[in-house]
Each structure stands twice: as C-alpha cells, then as structure tokens.
C-alpha positions, 0 to 999 in steps of 0.5 A: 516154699520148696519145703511146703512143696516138697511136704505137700507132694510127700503126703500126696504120693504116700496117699497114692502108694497107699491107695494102689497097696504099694510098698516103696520108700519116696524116691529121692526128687527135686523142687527147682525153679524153672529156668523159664518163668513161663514153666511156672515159679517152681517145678517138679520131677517127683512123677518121673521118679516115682514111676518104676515104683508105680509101673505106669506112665510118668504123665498119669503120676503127675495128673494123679498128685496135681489133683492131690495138691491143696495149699493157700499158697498154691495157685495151680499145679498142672502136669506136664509131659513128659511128667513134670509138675509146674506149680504157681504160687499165689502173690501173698508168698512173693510178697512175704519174700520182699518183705523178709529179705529188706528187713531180716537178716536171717533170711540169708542164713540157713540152718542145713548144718544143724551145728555140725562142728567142721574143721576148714583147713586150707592154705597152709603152705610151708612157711619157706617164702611169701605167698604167691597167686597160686596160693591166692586161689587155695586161700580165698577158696577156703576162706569163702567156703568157710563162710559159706558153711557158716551161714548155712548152720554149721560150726565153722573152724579156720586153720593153717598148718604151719609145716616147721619141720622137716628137711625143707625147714632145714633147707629154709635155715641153710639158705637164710644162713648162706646169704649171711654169710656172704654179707660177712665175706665168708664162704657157705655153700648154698643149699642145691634145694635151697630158695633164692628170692630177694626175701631170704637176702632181706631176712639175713640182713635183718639177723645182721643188724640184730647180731652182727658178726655173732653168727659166723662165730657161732658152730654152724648147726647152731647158727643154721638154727637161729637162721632158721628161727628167724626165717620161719617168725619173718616169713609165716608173719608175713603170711599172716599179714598178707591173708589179713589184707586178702581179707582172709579170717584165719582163726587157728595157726597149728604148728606140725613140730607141736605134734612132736614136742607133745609126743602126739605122733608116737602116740598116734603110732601107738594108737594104730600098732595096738588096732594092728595096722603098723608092721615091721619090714626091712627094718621100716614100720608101715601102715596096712593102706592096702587094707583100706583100698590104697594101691600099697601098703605106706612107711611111716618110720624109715630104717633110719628111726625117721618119720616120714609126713605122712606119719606126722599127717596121721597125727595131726588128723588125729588131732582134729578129730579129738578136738571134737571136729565131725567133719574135716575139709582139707583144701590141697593143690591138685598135685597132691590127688595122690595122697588122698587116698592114703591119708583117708585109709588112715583116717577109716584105721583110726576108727573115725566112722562117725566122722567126715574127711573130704579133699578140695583139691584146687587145680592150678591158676595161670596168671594172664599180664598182657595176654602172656602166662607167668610162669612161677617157682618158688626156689627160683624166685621168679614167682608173682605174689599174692602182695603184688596181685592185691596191690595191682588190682584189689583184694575184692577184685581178687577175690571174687574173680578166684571165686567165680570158678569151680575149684576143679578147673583150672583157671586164667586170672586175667590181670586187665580184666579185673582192673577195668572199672565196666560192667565188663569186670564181673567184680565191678557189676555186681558191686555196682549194683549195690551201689546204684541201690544205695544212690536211689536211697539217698536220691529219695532222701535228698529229694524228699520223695516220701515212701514205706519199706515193706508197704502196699506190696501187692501192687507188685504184678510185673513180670521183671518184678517178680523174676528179681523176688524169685532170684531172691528167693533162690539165695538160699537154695544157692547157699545151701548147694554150695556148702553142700557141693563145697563150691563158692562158684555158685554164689559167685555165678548167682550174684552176677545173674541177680546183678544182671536182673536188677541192672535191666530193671533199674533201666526198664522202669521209674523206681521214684516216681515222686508223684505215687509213693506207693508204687515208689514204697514198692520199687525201693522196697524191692531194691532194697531186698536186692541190695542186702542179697548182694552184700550177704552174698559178697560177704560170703566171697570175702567181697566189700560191697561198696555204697558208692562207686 
C-alpha cells in the first residue's frame, strides 16, 4: 500500500510542478503509518518537502495533491496542518493483509535487496580461548542481520575469521606448552601475555594422554608447535559448537594464515605498490592512508621483513571482494573504531568503487548476576562464557535479549530477568503469544468449533482489529529498515509491540464463539496472521517460536 501511495503522489506532484511550469526533482519524503490511528492508517509528509520547491505554504501543497488522489483503495485523504496528508484506506486492503500474512509465507520476505551478494562477517575472535558473553552479543548481532538481509532479498554469506597467525598464536602454543610441562615436573616459563584459564590446563592434559612424555623431548620450537596445533583444533572446535547451540549458522570458516601459505598478502602488496600507495621509509614499507583521509600514513612491512595485521587485513578484503561480494559487513567490538578508518582508505586504493564496506561496531555488554557487574579478562581467566550464559538462561533467551538493543549502546544483560518465566521477560511475552495462538487452534479442533481461515473477512470493523492487521502489515516496513539501518532491534522492539496488541485483543474479545462461525472464521484467521508474524519475526532473531509454554 505504501508503494501505491507513494506512486499516487508521485504522478500527483509531477502534475502540479507541471501545471506551475516547475523544474525540480521529487524531493525525498515518507509514507508512514501514524502512531495514532485516529490520524488516519497512513501519513505523508510529501507537502512540507515539496515546499521550498513551490514557494508557497506547506497547507496549500497538501490541499492541492488530496484533491489530486483517486485510487479504489483510497477512502479519503485530508490535509492537515501544519501540511501532513492523512490517508484512509477502504476494508478490501485490510482484509487482503489477513488473508496474505495467514496463508503466504512470502508476505514476510522482501525483495529491497535485488540479490546484492553480501558478505557478513562477524565474530570472528582469535581462537586462543572460549567465547565469553561479550562475544555473545557480536555473535547474535551478525547472525540476526544476517537473516534479516536474507529475507529482505539479499545473497547473504556467514563468516569467521579464524585469526591463526601471528604472536598471540604464539602466545596460545607457549601457554598450552608451559602447563605441559608442568604435568611432567619440569620447569618453562609461562608466557608474561600467555592465557591462564582452566581450558589451557584441560588441552595439555589431553596432549598428555595423546603423547605422553614425547613432547618434553621434542626441541622446544618444535613442541611449542605441536602445542599450539593442538590448541588452535581444540579451542576454534569449541567455538564452533558453541555458535551451533547459540544457534548461530556459520557457513564460512576463513583461515588468516591461508592468506599467506597462497601468497595472497605479498600479492595484495604487489597490487597496491603497482597503483603507487606503498613506499619505503626507515627501511619499513607504508601504505599512503593519508591520501584517503587517515590522520597518518600505516606500515604494512616493519624494518624487520614482518608484516604488520593491517597487511594481512588488506588482503583478506581483498579477497572478499574478488569472490564477487558487492557489499562487506564486518561487525567489530567498539575499541576497534580506530581502525575503520584505515582499513576503508585501503579498500577505496584497491579500487573497489563499486562496491560496499561498512563497520558494526558493537558497544560493550556488562553482565548483571544479583544486581552486580562481572567484570572479564581473558588472560586472566575470570571471563563468564557464553556456554554458561546459554545454559543459565536459554539460548532464545540470549539471543533475543542481545537483540532487543541497538548495537550502539552499550548493554546490561540482566541474568534474573531473562530467567523469569512472566510477561515481565520480554523473551517470555512474545513467545507466548505465539503459543496462546497455537492453544486457540487446538482449542477449536478439540472443541469441534467449525470455522474457515481467510473467510467472511469483511466483518472485520473493530478498531483492536484493525490496529493488530496494520502492525502486520508494517512487518515489512520493519524488515526493510533494519537491513537498511543494520539494526536487528527493531524487529526485536516490533515483535513486543504486536505482542502487546494480540495479548489485550485475546483478553477484550471471545475469539470461538461456537455459536457464529463466521465471526470465529474471522478472529482465528486474524490470530493466525499474527502468529506467523511472530514466528517469521523470531526466526529472524534466531528465536524458537514455541507451540506451548
């Protein structure tokens, strides 16, 4: 309906800038749904954008277009000050809602992305420990958007970068080889950066038992390897099985150390020495950032003959694009704001203008346990993981309540919360929404109250009726802003509100009423709209969305 509006005022405004011999392009205005239904089912503010262009007083635009609006499915439009335009749309459209969102799937799709191919990479924590709740968040972040953009049309790719290389790998294999040391009485010093959680102690005791003493008698380097070989299977297994159970799909596991075995970093360097943004200073090579806006020019070869990560970083997007991804999401942890910068004057050298790269930079997330912040560290190994949080209160529960804020704040999970089994639990009252949509299903069927999904629709007249089937209807409106935005939030925040509106409708009116099966016909069908706007919604959040609570 929006997009009938939106052509309708379109032609409507053209007409006038012609008939007024003005030369302008359509100014850039929405077609929303009003907070207040009283204000009509859709509004727009196409007048007061238009009105620089025309000179003349956002009410006499708006008079001139409702006069210029003739459509079936218009009842009215009326101008308003200070130059809105509400419009009323005729029972046919409501009723053709119902019936779509009860019976085809495809009403919760969208096709905004046209198949843009789009890389979502996200995660992606250095495989030198388990994945703890700060990861959590990042993790169901890009899982949700990932979905998000699928359903709104676009060719969606997951992935993990799996960073196996580089000194804190070497810090990972000294650490897991100190503590086996120690089970074999001897002395090694532990690494000053090295990591101290119980699970380095469990991975050397498993090289133990794999190969007893073998390993103390092997060089040191080349124990350290086999260490570190070890470590870096045990550990990003264990980050895959717990993004399985958090419910997270990732398709792609991409290896950093691959971009150095194939030659694609000195390639990538190649590529950018021969478009002239590497030179040599101090015996180092660097990257000409400042060219592109960066506040300094960045090393990517150090007097040493190392490369630095930005280098390896340089590649690696490189590559993404190459595999014929048009857009790039990297979804980082907010300390990392510094490095955007860079990394996107490199992308923009490498010529990529066709293509786009964007930064999610996740803000931190403080865990509440008994009112009190846990605070985390890796190295020290006082860090809650994100096994524990999915055991304590769920993985739906996790999930939606990462959802359900902007990824630009920062974030206090509350632990009791998200355990309470009440409409206090945000998790818990939109699931049971769905849920009570089931019972009234199978309450019928028990009952045998006889009824037809989809049928005698135009009884529908009250106004909670007609509230709920335009929340519906704004499910692809919600869907399209959050792929558009890259916020899941919304979903998350539309989910509670239809919740909110089905829950005081179930309690206001008799949905069976086993004496008119029309009226019954018309209510279940209307519950089951919302039911499958629920589940499509919480699919989307990597939510269950449970027939029985």
């Amino acid at each position: 309906m929006k997009q009938i509006l939106r052509s309708i005022l379109d032609e409507a405004l053209l007409n006038l800038m012609k008939e007024d011999s003005i030369e302008a392009e359509l100014p850039d205005y929405t077609v929303e749904t009003p907070n207040n239904p009283d204000h009509g089912d859709f509004a727009s503010n196409i007048a007061m954008k238009s009105a620089k262009v025309f000179r003349v007083k956002p009410m006499d635009i708006a008079e001139r277009l409702t006069k210029a609006v003739n459509h079936p499915l218009v009842s009215s439009a009326e101008a308003v000050m200070p130059g809105f335009i509400n419009f009323r749309i005729s029972p046919e459209f409501f009723q053709d809602v119902v019936k779509r969102a009860a019976s085809d799937d495809t009403f919760f799709t969208s096709n905004y992305g046209k198949g843009r191919k789009t890389m979502v990479e996200f995660v992606s924590a250095n495989p030198t420990g388990p994945l703890h709740v700060g990861h959590g968040r990042n993790a169901a972040y890009g899982d949700s958007l990932a979905r998000i953009l699928k359903a709104a049309g676009f060719d969606v790719k997951t992935e993990y970068y799996i960073n196996d290389a580089g000194n804190q790998m070497n810090n990972l294999g000294k650490s897991i080889y100190a503590r086996y040391m120690e089970l074999q009485g001897k002395e090694f010093p532990f690494p000053e950066d090295g990591y101290k959680g119980d699970y380095i102690i469990d991975i050397a005791k498993d090289l133990e038992k794999e190969h007893g003493k073998a390993i103390a008698e092997m060089p040191e380097e080349e124990g350290v390897g086999v260490c570190f070989k070890k470590g870096l299977q045990a550990i990003t297994d264990e980050i895959a099985l717990t993004l399985k159970n958090f419910n997270v799909s990732m398709e792609i596991w991409f290896s950093e150390k691959s971009l150095y075995t194939s030659g694609e970093v000195e390639k990538s360097l190649q590529f950018m020495k021969d478009k002239g943004f590497i030179y040599e200073s101090e015996g180092a090579l660097w990257f000409r950032s400042t060219d592109f806006g960066d506040d300094k020019d960045r090393v990517v070869k150090r007097s040493n003959g190392e490369y630095t990560y930005f280098t390896s970083d340089i590649a690696y997007h490189k590559n993404k694009y190459d595999r014929g991804f048009m857009s790039v999401i990297d979804v980082w942890g907010a300390d990392h704001h510094g490095y955007v910068k860079r990394l996107s004057s490199a992308i923009e050298a490498m010529g990529y203008e066709d293509r786009d790269f964007n930064v999610s930079l996740i803000q931190m997330v403080s865990l509440l346990s008994g009112g009190e912040r846990v605070s985390m560290s890796t190295r020290a190994g006082t860090f809650i993981t994100l096994d524990w949080l999915v055991e304590e209160v769920g993985a739906d529960a996790a999930r939606f309540f990462y959802a359900m804020r902007d990824y630009e704040a920062q974030f206090d999970f509350d632990i009791d919360l998200a355990k309470k089994k009440s409409s206090d639990n945000p998790v818990y009252y939109v699931q049971y929404a769905h849920a009570r949509v089931q019972s009234l299903l199978n309450k019928a069927k028990e009952e045998g109250v006889k009824f037809e999904l989809c049928t005698h629709l135009d009884k529908i007249s009250s106004k909670e009726e007609l509230e709920l089937i335009r929340k519906i209807y704004d499910y692809n409106s919600v869907l399209e802003q959050a792929a558009r935005g890259r916020q899941p939030h919304r979903m998350a925040y539309y989910l509670q509100e239809l919740a909110a509106l089905f829950h005081a409708y179930y309690f206001n009116n008799t949905i069976i009423n086993s004496e008119d099966s029309e009226l019954t016909s018309v209510r279940l069908s209307l519950c089951v709209a919302v039911g499958k706007a629920i589940r499509s919604g919480l699919e989307l959040l990597g939510v269950s969305a449970p027939d029985r609570m």
